[in-house]
Backbone of each chain as ProteinMPNN parsed JSONL, in Angstrom:
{"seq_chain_A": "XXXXXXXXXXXXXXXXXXXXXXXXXXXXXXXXXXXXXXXXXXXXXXXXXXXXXXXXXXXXXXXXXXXXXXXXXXXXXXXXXXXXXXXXXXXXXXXXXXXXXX", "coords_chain_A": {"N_chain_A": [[102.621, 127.409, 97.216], [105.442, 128.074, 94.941], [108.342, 129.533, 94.743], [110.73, 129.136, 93.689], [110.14, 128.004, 90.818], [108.822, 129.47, 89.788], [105.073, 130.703, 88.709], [104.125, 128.265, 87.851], [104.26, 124.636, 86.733], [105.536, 122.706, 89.368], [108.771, 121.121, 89.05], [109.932, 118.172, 90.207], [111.8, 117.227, 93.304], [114.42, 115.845, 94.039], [115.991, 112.378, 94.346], [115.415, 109.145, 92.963], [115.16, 106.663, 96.192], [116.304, 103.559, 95.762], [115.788, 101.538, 97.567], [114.504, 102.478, 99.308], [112.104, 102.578, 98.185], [111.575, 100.141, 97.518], [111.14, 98.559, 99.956], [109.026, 99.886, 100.508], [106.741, 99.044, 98.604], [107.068, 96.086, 98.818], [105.943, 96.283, 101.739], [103.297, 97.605, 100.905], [102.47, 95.634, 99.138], [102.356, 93.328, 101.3], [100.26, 94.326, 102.961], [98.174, 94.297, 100.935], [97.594, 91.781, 100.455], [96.71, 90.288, 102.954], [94.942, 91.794, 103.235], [92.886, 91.018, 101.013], [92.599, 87.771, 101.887], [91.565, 88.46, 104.553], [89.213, 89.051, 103.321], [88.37, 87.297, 101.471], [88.174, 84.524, 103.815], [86.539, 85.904, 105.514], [84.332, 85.938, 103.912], [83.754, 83.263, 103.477], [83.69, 82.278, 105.958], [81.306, 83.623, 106.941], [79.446, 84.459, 104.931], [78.859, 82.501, 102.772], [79.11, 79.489, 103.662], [79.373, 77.322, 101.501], [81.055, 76.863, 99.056], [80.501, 75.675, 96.842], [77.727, 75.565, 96.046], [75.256, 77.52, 96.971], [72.593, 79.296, 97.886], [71.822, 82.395, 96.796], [69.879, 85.034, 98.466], [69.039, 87.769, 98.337], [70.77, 90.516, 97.543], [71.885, 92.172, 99.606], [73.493, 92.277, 102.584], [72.536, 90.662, 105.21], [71.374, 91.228, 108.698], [72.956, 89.708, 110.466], [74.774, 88.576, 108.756], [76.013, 91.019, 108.915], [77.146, 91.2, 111.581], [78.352, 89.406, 111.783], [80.533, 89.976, 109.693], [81.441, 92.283, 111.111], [83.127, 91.545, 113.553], [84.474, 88.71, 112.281], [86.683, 90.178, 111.142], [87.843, 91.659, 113.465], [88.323, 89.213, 115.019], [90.523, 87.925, 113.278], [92.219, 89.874, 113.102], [93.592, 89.824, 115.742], [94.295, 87.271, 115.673], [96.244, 87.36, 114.015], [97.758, 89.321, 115.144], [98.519, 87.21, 117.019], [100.212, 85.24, 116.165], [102.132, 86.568, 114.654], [103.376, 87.593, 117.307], [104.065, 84.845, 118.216], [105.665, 83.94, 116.423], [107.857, 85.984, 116.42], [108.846, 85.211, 119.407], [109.446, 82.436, 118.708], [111.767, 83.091, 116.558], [113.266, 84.657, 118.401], [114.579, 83.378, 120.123], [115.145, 80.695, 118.681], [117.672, 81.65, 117.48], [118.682, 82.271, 119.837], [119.75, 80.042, 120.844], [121.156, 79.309, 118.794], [120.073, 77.997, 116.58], [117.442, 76.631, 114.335], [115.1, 74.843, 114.147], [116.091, 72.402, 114.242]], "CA_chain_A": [[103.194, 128.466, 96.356], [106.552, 128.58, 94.666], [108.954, 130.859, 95.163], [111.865, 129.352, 92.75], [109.262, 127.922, 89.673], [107.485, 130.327, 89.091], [103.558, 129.673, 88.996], [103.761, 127.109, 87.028], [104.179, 122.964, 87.182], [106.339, 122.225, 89.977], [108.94, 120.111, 88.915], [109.681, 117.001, 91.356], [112.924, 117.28, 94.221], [114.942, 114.361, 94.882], [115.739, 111.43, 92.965], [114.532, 107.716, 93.368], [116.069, 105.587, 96.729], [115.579, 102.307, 94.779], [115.775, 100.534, 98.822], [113.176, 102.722, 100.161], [110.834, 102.249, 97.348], [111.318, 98.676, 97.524], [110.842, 98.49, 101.268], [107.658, 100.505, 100.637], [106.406, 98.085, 97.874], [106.971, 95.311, 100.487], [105.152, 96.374, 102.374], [102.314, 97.408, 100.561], [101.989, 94.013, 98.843], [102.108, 92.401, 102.237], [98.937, 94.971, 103.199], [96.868, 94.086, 100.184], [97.706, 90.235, 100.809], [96.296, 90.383, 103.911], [93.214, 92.534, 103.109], [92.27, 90.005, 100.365], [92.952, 87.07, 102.53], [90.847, 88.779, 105.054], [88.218, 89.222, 102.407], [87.86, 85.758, 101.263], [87.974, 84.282, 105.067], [85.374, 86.156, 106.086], [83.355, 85.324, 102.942], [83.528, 82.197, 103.345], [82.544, 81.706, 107.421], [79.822, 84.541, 107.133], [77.971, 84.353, 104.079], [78.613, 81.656, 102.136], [79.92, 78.548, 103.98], [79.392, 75.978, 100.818], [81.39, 77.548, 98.171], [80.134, 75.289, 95.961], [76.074, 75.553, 96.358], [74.758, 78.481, 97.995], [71.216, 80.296, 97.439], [71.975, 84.373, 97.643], [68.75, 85.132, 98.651], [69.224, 88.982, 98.232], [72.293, 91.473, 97.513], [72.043, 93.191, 100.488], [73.827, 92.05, 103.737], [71.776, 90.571, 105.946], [71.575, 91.953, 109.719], [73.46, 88.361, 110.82], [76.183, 88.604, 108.085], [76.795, 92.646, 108.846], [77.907, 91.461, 112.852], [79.618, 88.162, 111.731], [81.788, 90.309, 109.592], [82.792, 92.959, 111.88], [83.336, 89.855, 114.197], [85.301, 87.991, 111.857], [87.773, 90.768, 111.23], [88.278, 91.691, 114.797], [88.886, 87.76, 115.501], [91.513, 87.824, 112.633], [93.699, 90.586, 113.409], [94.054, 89.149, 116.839], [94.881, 86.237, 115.108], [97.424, 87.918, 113.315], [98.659, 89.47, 116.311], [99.337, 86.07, 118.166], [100.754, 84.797, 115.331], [103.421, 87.732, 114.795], [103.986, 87.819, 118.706], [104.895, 84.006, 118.69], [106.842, 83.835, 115.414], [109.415, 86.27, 117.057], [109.509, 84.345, 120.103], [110.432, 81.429, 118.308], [112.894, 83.701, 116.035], [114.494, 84.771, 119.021], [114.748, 81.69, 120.705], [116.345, 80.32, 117.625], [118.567, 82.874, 117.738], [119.63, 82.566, 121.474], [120.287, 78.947, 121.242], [121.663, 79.653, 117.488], [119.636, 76.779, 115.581], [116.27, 76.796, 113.999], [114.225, 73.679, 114.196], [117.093, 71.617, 114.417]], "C_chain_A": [[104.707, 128.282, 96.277], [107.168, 129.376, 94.295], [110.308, 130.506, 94.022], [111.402, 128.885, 91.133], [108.872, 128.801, 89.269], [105.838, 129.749, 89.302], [102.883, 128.798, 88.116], [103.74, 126.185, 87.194], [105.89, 123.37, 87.872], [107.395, 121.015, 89.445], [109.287, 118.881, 89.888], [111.29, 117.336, 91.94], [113.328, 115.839, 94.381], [115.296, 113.634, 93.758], [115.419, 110.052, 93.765], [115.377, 106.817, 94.646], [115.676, 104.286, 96.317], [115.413, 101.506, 96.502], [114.459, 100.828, 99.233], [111.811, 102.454, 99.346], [111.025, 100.574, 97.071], [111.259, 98.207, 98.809], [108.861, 99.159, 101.358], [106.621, 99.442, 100.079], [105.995, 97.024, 98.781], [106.182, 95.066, 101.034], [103.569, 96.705, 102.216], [101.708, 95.968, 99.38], [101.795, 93.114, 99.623], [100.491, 93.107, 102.757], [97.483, 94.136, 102.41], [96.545, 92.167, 100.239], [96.861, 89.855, 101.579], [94.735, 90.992, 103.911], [92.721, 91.328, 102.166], [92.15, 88.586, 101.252], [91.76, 87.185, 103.092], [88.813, 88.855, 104.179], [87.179, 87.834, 102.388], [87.834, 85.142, 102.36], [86.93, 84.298, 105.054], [84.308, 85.761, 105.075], [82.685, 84.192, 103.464], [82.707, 81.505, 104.543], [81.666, 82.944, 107.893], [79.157, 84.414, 106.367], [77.831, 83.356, 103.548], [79.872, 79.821, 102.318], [80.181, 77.363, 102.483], [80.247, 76.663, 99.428], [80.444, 76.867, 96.958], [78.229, 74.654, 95.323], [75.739, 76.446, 97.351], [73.703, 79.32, 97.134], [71.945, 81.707, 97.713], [70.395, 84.591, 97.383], [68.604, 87.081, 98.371], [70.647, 89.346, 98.467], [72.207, 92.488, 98.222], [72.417, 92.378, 101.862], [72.869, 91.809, 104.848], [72.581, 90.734, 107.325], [73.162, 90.962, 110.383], [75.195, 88.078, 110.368], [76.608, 90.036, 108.208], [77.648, 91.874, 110.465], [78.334, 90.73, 112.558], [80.884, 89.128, 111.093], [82.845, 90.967, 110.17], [83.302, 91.788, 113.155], [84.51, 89.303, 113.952], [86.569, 88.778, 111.822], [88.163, 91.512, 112.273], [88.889, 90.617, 114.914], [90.249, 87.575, 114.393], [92.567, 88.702, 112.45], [94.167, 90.423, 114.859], [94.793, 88.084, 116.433], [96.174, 86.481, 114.331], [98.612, 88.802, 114.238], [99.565, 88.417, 117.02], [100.632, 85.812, 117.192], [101.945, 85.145, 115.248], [104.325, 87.081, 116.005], [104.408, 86.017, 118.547], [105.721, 83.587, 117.827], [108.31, 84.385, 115.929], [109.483, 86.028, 118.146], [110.136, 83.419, 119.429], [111.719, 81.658, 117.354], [113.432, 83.885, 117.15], [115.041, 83.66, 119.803], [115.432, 81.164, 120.213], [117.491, 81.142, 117.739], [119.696, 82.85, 119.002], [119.974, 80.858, 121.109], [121.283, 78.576, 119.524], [121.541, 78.365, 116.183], [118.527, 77.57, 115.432], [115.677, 75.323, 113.502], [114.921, 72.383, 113.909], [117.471, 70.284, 115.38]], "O_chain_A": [[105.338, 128.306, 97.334], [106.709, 130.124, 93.432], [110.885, 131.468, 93.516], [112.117, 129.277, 90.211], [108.51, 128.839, 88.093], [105.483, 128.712, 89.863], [101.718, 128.613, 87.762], [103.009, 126.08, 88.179], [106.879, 123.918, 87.387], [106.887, 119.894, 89.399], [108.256, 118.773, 90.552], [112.076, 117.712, 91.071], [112.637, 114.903, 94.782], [115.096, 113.934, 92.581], [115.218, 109.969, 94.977], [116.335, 106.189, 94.194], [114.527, 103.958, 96.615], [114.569, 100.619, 96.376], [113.537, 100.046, 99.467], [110.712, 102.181, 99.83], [110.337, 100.033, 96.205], [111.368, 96.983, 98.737], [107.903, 98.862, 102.07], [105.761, 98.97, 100.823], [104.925, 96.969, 99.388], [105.584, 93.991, 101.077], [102.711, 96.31, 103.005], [100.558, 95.645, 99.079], [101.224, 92.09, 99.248], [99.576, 92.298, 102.912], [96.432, 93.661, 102.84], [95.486, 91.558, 100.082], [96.067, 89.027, 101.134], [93.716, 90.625, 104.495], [92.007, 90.55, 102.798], [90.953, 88.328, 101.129], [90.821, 86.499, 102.688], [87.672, 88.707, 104.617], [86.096, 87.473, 102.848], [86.717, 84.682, 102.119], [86.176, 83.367, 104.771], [83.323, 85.196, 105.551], [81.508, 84.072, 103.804], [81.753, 80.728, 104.522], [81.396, 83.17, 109.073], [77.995, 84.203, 106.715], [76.683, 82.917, 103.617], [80.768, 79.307, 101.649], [81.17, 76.631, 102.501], [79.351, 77.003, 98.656], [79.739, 77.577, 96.24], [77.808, 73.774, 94.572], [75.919, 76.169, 98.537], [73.888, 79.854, 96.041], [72.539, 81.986, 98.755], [69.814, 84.364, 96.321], [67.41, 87.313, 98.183], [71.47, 88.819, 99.215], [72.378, 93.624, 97.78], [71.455, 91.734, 102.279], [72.4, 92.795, 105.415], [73.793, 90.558, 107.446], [74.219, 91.521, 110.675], [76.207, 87.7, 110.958], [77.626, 90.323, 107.578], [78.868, 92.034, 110.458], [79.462, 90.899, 113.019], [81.979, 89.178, 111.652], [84.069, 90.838, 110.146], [84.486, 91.518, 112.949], [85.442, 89.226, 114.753], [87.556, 88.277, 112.362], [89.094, 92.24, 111.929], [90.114, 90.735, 114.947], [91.135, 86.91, 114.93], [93.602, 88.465, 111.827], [95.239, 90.965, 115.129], [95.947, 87.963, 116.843], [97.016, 85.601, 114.153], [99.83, 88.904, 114.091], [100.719, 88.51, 117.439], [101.792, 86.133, 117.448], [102.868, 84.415, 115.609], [105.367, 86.428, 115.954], [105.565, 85.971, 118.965], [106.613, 82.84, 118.23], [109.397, 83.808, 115.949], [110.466, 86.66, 118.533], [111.367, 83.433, 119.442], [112.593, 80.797, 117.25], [114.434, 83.172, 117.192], [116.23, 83.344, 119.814], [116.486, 80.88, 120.783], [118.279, 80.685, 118.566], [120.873, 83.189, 119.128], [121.174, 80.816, 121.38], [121.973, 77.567, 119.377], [122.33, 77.96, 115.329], [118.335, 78.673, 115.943], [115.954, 74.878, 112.388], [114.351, 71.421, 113.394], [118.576, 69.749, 115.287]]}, "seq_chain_B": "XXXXXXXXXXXXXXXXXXXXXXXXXXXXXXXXXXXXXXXXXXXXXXXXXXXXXXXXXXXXXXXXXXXXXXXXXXXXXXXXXXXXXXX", "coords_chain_B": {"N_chain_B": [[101.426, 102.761, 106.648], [104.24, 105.289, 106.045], [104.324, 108.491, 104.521], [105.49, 110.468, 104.63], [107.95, 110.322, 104.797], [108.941, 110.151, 102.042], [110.649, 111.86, 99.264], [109.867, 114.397, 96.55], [109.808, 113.163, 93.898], [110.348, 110.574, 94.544], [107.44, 109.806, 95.857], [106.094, 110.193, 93.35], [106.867, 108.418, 91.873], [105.926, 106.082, 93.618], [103.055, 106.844, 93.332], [102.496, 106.069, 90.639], [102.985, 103.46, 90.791], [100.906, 102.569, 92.884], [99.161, 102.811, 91.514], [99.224, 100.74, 89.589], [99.318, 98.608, 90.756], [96.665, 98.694, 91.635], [95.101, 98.336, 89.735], [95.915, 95.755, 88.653], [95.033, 94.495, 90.873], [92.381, 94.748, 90.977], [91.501, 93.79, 88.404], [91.981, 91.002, 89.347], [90.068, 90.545, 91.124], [87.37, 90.983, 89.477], [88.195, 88.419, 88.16], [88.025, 86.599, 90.325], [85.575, 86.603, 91.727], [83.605, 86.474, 89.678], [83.85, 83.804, 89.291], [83.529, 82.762, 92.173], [80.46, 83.333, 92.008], [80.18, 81.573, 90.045], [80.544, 78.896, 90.84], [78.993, 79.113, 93.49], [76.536, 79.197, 92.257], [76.046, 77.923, 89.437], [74.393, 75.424, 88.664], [72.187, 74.032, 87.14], [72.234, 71.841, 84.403], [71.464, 71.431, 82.39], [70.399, 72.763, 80.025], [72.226, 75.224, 78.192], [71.565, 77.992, 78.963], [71.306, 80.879, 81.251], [69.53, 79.699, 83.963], [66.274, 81.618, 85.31], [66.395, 81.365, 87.889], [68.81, 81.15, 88.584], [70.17, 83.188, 87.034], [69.199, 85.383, 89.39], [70.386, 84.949, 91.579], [73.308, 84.913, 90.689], [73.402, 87.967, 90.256], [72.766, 88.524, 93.212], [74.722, 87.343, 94.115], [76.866, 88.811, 93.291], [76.353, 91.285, 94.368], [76.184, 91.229, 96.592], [78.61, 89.929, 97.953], [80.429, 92.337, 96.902], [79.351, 94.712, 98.664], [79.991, 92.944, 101.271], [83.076, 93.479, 101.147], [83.657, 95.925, 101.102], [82.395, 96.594, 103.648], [83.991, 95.169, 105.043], [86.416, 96.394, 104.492], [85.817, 98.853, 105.582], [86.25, 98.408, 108.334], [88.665, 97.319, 108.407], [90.308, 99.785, 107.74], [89.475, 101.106, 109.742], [91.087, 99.744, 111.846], [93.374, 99.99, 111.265], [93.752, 102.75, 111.454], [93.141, 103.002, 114.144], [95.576, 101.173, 115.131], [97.777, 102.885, 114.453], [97.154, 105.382, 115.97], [97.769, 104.108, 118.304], [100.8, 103.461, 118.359]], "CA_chain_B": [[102.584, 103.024, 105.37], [104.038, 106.308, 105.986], [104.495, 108.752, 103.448], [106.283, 112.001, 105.011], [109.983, 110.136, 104.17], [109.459, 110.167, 100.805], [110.549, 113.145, 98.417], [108.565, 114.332, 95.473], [109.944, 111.894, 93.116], [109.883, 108.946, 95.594], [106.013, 110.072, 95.668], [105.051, 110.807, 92.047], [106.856, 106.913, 91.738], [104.697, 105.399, 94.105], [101.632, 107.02, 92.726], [102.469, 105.159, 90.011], [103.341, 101.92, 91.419], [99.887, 101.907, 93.402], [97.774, 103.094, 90.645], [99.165, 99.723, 88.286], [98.544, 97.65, 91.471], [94.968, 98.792, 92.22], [94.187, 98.051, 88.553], [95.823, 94.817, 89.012], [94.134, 93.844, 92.133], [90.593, 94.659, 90.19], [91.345, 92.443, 87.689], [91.964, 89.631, 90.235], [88.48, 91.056, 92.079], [86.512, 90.591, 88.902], [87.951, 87.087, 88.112], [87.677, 85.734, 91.199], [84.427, 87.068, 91.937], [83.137, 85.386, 88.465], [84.412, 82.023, 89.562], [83.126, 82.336, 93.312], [79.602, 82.941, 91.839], [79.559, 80.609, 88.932], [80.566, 77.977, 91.838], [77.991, 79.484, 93.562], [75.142, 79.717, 91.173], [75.189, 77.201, 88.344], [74.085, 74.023, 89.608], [71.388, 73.639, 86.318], [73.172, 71.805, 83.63], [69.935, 70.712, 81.336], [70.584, 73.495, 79.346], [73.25, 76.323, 78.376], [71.434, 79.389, 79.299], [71.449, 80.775, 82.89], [67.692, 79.973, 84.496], [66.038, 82.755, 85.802], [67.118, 81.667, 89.429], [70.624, 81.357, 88.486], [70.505, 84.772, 87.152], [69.115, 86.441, 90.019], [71.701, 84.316, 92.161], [74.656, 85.315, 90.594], [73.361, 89.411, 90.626], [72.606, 88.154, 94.525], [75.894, 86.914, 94.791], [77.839, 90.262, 92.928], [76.036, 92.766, 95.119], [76.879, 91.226, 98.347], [80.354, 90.115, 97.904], [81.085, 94.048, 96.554], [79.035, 95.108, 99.867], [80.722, 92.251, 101.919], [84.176, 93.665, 100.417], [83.263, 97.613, 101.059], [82.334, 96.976, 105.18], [85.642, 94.47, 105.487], [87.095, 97.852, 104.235], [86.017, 99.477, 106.487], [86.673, 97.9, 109.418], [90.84, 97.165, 108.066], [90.582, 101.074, 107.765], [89.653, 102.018, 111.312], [91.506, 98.903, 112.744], [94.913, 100.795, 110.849], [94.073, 104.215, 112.11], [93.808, 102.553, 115.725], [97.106, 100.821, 115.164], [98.992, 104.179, 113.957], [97.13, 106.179, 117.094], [98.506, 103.264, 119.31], [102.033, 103.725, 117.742]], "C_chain_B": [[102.531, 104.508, 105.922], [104.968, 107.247, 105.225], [105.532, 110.074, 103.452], [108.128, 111.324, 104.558], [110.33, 110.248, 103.016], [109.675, 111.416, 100.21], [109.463, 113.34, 97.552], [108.745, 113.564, 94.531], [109.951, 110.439, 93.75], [107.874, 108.839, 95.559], [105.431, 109.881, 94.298], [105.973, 109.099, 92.005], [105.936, 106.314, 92.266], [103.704, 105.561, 93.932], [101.682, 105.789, 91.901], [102.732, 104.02, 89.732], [101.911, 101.637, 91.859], [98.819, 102.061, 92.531], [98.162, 101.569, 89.66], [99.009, 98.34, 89.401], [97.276, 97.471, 91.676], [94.596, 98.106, 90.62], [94.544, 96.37, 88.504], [95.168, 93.232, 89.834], [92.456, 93.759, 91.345], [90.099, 93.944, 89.752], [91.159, 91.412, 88.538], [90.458, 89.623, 91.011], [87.977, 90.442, 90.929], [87.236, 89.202, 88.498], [87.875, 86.432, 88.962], [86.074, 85.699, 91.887], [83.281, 86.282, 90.45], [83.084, 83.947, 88.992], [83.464, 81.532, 91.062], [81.332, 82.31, 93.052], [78.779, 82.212, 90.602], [79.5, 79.258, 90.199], [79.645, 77.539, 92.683], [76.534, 78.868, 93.165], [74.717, 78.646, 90.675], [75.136, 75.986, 88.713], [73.261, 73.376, 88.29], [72.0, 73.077, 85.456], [72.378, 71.07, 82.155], [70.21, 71.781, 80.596], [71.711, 74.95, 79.384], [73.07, 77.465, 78.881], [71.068, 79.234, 80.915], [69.619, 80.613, 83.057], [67.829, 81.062, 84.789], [66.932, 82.928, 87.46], [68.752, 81.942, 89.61], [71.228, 82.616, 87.979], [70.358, 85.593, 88.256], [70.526, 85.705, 91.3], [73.014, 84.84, 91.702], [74.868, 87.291, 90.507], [73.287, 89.367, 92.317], [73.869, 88.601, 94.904], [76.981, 88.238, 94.307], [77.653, 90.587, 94.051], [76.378, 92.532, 96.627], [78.242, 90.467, 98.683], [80.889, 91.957, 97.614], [80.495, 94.815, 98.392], [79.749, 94.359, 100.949], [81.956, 93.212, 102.068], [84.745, 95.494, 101.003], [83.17, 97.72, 103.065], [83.908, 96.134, 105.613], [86.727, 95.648, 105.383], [87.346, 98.547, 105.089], [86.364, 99.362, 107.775], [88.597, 97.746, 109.598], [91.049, 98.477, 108.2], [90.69, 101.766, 108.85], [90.423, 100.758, 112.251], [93.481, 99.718, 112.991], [94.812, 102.164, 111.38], [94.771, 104.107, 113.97], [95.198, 102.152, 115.917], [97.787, 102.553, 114.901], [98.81, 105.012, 115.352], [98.292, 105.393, 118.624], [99.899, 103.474, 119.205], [102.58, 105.884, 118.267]], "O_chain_B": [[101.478, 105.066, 106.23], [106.176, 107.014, 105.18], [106.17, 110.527, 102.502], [109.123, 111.915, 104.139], [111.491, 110.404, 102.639], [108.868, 112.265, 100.587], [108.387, 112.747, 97.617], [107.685, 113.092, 94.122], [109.516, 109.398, 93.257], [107.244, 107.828, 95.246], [104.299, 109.413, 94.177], [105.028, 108.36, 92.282], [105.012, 105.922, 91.553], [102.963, 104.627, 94.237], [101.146, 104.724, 92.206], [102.739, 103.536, 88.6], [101.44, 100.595, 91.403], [97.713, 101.553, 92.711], [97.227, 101.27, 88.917], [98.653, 97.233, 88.995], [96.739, 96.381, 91.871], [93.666, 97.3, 90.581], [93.58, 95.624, 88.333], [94.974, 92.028, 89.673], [91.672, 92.813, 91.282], [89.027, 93.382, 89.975], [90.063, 90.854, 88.474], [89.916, 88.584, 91.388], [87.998, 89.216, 91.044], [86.243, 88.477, 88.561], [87.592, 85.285, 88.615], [85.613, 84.724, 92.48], [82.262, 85.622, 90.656], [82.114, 83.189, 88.969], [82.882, 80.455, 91.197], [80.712, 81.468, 93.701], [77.597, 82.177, 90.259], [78.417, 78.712, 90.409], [79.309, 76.371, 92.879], [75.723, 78.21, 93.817], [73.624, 78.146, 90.941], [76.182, 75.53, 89.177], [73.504, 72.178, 88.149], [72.939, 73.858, 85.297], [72.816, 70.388, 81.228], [70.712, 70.855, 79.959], [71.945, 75.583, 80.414], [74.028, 78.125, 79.284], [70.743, 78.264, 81.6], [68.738, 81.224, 82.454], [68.882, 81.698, 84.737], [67.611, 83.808, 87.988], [69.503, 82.578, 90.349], [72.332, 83.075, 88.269], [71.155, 86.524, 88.368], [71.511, 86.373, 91.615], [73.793, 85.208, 92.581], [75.94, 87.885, 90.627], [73.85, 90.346, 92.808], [74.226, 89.569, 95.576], [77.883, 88.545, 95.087], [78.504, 90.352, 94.909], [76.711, 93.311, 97.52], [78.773, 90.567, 99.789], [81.735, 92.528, 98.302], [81.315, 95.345, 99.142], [80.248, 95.145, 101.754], [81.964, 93.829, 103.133], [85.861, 95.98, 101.188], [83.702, 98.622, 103.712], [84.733, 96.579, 106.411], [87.713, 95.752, 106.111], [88.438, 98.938, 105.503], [86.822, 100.359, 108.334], [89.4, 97.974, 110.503], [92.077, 98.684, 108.845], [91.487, 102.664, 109.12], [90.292, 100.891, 113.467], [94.28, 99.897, 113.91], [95.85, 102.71, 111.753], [95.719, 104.518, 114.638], [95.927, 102.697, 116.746], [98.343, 103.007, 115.9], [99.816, 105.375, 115.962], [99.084, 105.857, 119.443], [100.325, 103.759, 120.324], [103.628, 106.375, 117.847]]}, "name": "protein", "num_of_chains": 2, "seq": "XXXXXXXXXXXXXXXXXXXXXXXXXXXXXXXXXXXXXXXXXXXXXXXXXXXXXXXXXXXXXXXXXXXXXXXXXXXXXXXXXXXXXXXXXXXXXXXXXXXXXXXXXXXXXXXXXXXXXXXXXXXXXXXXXXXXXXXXXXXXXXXXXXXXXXXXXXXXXXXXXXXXXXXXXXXXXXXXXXXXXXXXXXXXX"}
């Protein structure tokens, strides 16, 4: 409820931080990157290893390909963990000795 | 992503930033999803029309990529809640 509108359309507070909405962006383009990524992965080493010849025997998830996937995307955000965790070791590392692959 | 920093115009922008991505992303869903079960599928090349098997193959191959697509979902969904509780 508003108290200085009236009860009508709210109009909007604020105006645009062009940084934070491009920090947000960012970041949600690195999200959906990652979810697709994740997508196709798992596709590929659960249901249909041959991309290029594969029977689908039915459009329903078989029991086999339901635990490979939750599987696969467990095993790949670990994987995405290490990954992270040893990138900024080797950023800081670089950093402390003030080269990078030098 | 969290959303409490933004104002109401920082908000009613990003609505409309993620609503011309999602439609974006769709597109890229249905052409890549075409491609992965023509790749798939058509193997017959004796004639232009799809066989029967290559039809039910490539409805095969929709319905469980979109189901594939839908539990990967879900799993990124409760993997991000865990991360935020952890946080």
């Amino acid at each position: 409820m508003s108290f200085l509108f009236g009860g009508g359309n709210r109009s909007v507070e604020g105006s645009v931080d062009p940084a934070k909405i491009e920090m947000a962006v960012a970041e949600l383009d690195m999200i959906t990157d990652v979810f697709n990524r994740l997508v196709n992965s798992c596709h590929t080493k659960c249901i249909s290893q041959n991309p290029n010849n594969h029977r689908y025997v039915e459009g329903d998830l078989l029991k086999g390909e339901s635990v490979c996937i939750d599987r696969c995307t467990a095993k790949f955000f670990e994987v995405n963990k290490k990954v992270g965790e040893r990138m900024s070791a080797m950023g800081s590392a670089a950093q402390a000795t003030g080269s990078f692959g030098r | 992503m969290d959303f409490s920093q933004f104002n109401g115009s920082e908000q009613a922008h990003m609505t409309k930033v993620i609503e011309k991505k999602q439609m974006q992303d769709f597109m890229r869903l249905y052409s890549g999803l075409v491609e992965k079960c023509f790749n798939a599928c058509a193997q017959d090349f004796t004639s232009k029309a799809l066989t029967t098997n290559e039809s039910t193959c490539v409805q095969n191959c929709t319905d469980k990529f979109l189901k594939h697509s839908e539990r990967v979902g879900a799993r990124f969904a409760e993997h991000n809640a865990e991360q935020m509780q952890g946080k």
